[in-house]
C-alpha positions in Angstrom: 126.0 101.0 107.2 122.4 101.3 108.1 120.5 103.3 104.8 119.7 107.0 105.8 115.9 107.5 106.5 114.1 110.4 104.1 112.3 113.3 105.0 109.0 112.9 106.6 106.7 111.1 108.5 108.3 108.2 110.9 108.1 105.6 109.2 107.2 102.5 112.1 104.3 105.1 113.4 103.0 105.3 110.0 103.0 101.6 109.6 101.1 101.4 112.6 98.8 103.6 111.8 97.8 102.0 108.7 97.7 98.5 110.4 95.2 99.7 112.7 93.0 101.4 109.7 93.0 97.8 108.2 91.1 95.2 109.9 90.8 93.7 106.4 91.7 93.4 103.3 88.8 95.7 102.0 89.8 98.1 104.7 93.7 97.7 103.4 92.9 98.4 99.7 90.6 101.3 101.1 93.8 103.1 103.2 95.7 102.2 99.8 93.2 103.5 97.9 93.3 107.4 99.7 97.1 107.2 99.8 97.9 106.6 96.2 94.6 109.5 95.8 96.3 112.0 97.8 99.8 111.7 96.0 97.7 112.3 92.8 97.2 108.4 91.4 93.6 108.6 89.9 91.5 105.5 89.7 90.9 103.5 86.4 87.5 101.3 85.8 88.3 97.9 84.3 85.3 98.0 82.5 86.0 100.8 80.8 89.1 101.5 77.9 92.3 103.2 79.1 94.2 105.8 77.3 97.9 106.7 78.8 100.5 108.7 78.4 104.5 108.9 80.0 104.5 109.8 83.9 100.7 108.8 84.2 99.9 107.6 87.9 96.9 105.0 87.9 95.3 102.3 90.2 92.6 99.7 90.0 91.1 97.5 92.6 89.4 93.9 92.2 86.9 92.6 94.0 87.5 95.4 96.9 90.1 93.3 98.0 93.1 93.7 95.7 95.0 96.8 94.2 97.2 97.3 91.0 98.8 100.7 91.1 101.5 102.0 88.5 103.4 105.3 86.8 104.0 104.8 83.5 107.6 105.5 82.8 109.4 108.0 80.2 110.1 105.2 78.2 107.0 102.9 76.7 106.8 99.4 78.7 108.2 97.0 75.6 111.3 99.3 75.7 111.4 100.0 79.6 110.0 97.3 81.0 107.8 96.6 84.7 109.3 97.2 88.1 106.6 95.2 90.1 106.5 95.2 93.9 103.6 92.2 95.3 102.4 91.6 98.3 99.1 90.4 99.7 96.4 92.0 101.6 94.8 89.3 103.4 96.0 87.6 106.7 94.8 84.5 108.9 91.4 85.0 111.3 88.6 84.2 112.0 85.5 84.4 109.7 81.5 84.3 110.4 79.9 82.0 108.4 76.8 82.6 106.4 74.7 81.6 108.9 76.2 82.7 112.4 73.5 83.1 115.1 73.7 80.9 117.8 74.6 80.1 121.1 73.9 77.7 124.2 73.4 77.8 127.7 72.6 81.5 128.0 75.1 82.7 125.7 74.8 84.5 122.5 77.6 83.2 119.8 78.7 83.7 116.2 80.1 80.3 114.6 83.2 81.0 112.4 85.4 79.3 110.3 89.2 79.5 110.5 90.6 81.7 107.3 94.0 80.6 106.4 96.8 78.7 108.9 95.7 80.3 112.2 97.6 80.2 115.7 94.1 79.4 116.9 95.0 79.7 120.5 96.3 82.8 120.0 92.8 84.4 119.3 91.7 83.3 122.9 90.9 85.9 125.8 91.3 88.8 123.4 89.1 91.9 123.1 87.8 91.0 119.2 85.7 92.7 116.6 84.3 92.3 113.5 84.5 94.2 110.4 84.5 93.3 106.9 82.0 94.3 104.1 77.9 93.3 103.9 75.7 93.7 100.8 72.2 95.5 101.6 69.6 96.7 100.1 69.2 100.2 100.3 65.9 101.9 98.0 65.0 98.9 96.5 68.7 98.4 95.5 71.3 96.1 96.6 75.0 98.1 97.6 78.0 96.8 98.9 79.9 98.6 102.1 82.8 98.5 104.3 81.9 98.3 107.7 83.5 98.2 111.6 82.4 97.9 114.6 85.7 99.6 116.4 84.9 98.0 119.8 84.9 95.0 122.0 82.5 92.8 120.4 83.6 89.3 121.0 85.4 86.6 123.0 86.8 83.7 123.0 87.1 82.2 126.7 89.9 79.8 127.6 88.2 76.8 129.6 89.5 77.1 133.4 92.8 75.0 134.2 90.4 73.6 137.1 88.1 71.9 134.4 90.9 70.3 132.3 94.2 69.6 134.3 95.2 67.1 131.7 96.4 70.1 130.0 99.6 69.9 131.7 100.6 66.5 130.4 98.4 66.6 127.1 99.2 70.2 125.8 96.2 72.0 124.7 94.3 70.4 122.1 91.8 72.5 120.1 88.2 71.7 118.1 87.9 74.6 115.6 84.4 73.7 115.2 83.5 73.0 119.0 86.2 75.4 120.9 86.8 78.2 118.6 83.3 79.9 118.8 83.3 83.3 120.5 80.5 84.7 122.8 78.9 87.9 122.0 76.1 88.3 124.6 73.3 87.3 126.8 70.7 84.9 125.6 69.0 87.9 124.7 71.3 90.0 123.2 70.9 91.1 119.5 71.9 88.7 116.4 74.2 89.6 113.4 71.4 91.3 111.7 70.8 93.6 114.6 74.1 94.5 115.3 74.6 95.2 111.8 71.5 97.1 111.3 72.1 99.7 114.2 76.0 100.1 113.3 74.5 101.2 109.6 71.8 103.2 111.1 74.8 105.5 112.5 77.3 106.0 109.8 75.1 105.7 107.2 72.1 107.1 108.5 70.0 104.0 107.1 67.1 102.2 108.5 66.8 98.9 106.8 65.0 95.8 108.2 66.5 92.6 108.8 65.6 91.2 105.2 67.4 94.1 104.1 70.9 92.4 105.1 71.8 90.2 101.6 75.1 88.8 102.3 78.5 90.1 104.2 82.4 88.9 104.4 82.9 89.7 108.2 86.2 88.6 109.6 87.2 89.0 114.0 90.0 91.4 114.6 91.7 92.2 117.7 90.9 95.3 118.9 94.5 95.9 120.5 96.0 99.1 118.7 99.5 98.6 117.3 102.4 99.8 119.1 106.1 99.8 119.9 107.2 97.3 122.3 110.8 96.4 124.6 112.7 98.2 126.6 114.1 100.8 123.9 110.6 100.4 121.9 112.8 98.0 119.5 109.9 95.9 118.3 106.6 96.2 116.6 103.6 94.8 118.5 100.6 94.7 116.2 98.2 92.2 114.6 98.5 91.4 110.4 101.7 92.5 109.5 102.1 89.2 107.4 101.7 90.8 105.1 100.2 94.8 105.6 103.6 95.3 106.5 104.7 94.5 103.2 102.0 96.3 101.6 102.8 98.9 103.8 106.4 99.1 101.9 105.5 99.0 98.7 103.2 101.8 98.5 105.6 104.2 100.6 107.9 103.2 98.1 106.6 103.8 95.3 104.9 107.2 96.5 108.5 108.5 97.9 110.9 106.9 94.5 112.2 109.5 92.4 110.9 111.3 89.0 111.7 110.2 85.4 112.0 106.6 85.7 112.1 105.1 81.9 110.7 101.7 83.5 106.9 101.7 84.0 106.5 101.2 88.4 103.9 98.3 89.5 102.8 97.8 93.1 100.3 94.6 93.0 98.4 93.5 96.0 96.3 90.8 96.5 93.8 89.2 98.3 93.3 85.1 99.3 97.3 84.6 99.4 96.8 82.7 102.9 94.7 80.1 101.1 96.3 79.6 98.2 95.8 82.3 95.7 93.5 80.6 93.3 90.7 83.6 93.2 89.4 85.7 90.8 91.5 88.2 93.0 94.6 86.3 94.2 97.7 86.0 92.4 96.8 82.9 90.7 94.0 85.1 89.1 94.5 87.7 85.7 94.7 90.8 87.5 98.6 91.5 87.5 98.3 90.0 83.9 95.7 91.6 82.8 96.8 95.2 84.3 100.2 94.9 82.7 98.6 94.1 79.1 96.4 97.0 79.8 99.2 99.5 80.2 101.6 97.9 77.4 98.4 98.5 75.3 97.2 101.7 76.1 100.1 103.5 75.0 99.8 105.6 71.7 101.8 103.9 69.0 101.5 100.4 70.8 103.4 97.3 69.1 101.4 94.4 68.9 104.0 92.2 70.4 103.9 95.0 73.4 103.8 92.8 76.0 105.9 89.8 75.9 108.6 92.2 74.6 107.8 94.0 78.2 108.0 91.3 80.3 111.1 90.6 79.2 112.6 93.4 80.6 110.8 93.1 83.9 111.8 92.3 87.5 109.0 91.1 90.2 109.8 91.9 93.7 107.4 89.2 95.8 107.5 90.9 99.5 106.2 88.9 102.2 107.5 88.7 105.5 110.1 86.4 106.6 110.7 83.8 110.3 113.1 85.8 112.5 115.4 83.1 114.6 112.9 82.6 117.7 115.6 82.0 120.7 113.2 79.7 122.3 113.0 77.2 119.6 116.2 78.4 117.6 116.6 74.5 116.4 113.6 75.2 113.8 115.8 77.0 111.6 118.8 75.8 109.4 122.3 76.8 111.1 123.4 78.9 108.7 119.9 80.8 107.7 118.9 82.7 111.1 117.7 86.2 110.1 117.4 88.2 113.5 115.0 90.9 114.4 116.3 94.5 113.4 118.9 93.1 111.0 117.3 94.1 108.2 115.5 92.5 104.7 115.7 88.8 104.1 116.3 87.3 100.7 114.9 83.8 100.5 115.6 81.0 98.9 113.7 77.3 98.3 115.5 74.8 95.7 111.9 73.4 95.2 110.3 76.7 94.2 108.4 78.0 97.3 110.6 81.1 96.7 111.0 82.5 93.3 114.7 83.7 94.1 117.1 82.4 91.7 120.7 83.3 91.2 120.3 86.0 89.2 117.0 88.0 90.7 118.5 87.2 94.5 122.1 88.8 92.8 120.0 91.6 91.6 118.3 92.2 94.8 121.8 91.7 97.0 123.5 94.2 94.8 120.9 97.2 94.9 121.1 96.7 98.9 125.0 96.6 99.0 124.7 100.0 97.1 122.5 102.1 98.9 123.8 100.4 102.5 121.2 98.1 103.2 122.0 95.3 105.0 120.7 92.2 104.0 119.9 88.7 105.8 119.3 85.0 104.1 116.6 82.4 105.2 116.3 78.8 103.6 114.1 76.5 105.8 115.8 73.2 107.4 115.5 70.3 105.3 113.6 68.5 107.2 110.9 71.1 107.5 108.0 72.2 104.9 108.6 75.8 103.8 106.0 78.2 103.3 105.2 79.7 100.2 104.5 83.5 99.1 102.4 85.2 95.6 106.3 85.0 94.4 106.1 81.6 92.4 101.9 81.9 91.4 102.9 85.2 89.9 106.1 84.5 88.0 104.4 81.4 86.8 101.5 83.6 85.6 103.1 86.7 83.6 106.7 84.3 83.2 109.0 87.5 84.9 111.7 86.6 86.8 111.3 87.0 90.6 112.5 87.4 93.8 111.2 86.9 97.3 112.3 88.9 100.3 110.2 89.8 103.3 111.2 91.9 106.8 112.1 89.1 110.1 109.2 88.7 112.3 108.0 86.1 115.6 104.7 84.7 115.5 103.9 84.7 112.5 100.0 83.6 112.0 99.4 84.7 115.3 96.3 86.9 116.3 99.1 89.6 117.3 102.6 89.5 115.9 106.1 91.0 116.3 108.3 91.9 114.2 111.7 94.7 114.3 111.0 98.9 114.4 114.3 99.2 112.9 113.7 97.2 109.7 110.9 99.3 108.7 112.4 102.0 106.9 115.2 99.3 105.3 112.6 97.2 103.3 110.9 100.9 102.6 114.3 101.8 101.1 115.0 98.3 99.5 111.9 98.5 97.7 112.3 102.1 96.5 115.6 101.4 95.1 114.6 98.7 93.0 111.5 101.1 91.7 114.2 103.5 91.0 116.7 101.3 89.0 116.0 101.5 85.5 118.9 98.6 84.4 117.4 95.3 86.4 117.4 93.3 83.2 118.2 89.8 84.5 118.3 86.1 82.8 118.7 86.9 78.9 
């Protein structure tokens, strides 16, 4: 029985809408950021102390990149416990480096550097842009902000099959460094400074000089909008959703769970999970850590063995999305482990600990779907294949919570533009919110 869908906005439409409104991670956190504001979440300073109370709604960010958000349940956290949702911000593409002007033979370029395991031919002959945050000085003072460019900005040309027929024998064979740089203009177009200089001059209504540009994290994007795809609109066309799709999910369901939960609700999203996680923002980093200690401890009438004594009685969800069966190369995946598109969430499973799912947290999970008629796919790689990896295993490793990984079935996954099911967009939603909503998850004591 497919789960019944709650009142309000359709959900795939709203997924692609927030897709397109972040190009990046900093943009991501940013359409977190006003989501979690308009459902009354109010933002907390790290630097400063926090004071809480029962039913208090909360988020952080880190590093403009990452987001901790939680409502403190009825009952205190070392009695209640963490429901935490994770997921990541970040996705592969293509990033300037620090010095990017260049070109040759008449062409202005930007060289980049490949972010994360990129499809690389995929970002070739696409409409790209750039956005991403720069650091300038603005009255003497140096700011950080978000910026896009919204347009056709770049391009990547595929060489003509005329100039390199070996491709049909050979395959194509790509140099990031010498093949992957895109053209932004004539030999007299403007450089990076330029371009960034008249896009601040009109939303900011800033004239700075070209000194006044200090540093910038600017990433290509395709400017495609995301849309439904197929003959019945059964699919979801649209660049990033490993992972905003996930992120995407967590947030709607933890804005649409129900009242008076006595467990304290936790959706953590982090940057730098495509290269490993080992940032000051990434899972590997303190922030969940940190955020959780802050909540146990802030708390009137706080135990001082708050914390352990909470995470004892937690549950980590690690959502991140999962390979659909592709039916052109269906021999990739194990016989028995082919999630399909539209069937729903995937629990999976590695014995070696790319997946956090153990018995117990993948029972957990299987049972809360089974009651609120979700259905519910398996993936375990082949054998003879290297499995990916998710924030699941960095982040129970980190706060020691036992965790489970499950993620929606997509195609092309690392592409510039992926593809993934319309119809398992409201399931995950719904998987996620049940688990926020269950107060008795206790697992592994």
């Amino acid at each position: 029985m497919r789960c019944m869908q709650r009142p309000g906005p359709d959900p795939v439409r709203d997924l692609l809408g927030f897709i397109d409104r972040s190009p990046t991670p900093y943009h991501a956190v940013e359409a977190v950021r006003r989501r979690l504001e308009a459902a009354g979440f109010h933002r907390l300073d790290e630097a400063e102390p926090w004071s809480l109370e029962a039913g208090a709604r909360h988020y952080t960010v880190r590093g403009q990149g990452s987001l901790l958000a939680f409502e403190v349940g009825t009952l205190p956290p070392e009695e209640g416990g963490f429901r935490i949702v994770g997921a990541h911000t970040d996705s592969p593409n293509l990033r300037l480096k620090p010095r990017p002007d260049g070109g040759q033979h008449g062409y202005r370029q930007f060289a980049v550097e490949p972010y994360g395991a990129v499809l690389l031919h995929t970002w070739f002959d696409r409409d790209l842009s750039l956005a991403g945050r720069v650091t300038v000085r603005i009255e003497g003072r140096p700011r950080v902000v978000l910026v896009d460019f919204e347009r056709p900005l770049l391009r990547i040309p595929n060489l003509a099959i005329h100039l390199q027929r070996e491709i049909r024998e050979q395959g194509l064979r790509l140099d990031p460094q010498q093949h992957a740089i895109p053209v932004h203009g004539l030999a007299e177009g403007p450089g990076l400074a330029e371009l960034v200089q008249a896009e601040l001059r009109v939303h900011l209504g800033v004239d700075l000089g070209e000194e006044d540009l200090l540093g910038f994290d600017l990433m290509a994007y395709d400017v495609q909008p995301a849309g439904r795809l197929g003959s019945r609109g059964e699919f979801v066309s649209a660049p990033r959703l490993d992972n905003l799709a996930s992120c995407h999910a967590a947030v709607s369901a933890l804005l649409s769970a129900g009242a008076g939960s006595a467990a304290t609700r936790v959706i953590a999203l982090f940057d730098h999970e495509e290269v490993g996680s080992r940032s000051a923002v990434g899972a590997a980093g303190s922030l969940l850590r940190d955020g959780l200690a802050r909540v146990a401890g802030a708390l009137k009438g706080v135990a001082a063995d708050a914390l352990p004594r909470a995470l004892a009685r937690s549950v980590l969800v690690s959502a991140d999305m999962a390979h659909a069966v592709h039916p052109n190369y269906a021999d990739r995946h194990d016989p028995g482990h082919r999630p399909v598109v539209g069937g729903g969430p995937v629990l999976k499973v590695n014995q070696n600990q790319a997946y956090a799912t153990d018995a117990t947290t993948g029972g957990l999970f299987a049972a809360l779907c089974r009651e609120r008629g979700i259905p519910l796919q398996h993936f375990a790689s082949r054998s003879d294949l290297a499995c990916g990896s998710t924030i699941g295993p960095i982040s129970a490793a980190r706060v020691g919570v036992p965790t489970v990984d499950v993620g929606s079935p997509m195609l092309a996954m690392h592409s510039c533009r992926e593809l993934a099911g319309a119809e398992d967009v409201e399931p995950m939603v719904a998987a996620l919110r049940a688990f926020l909503e269950t107060d008795d998850l206790v697992v592994g004591r």
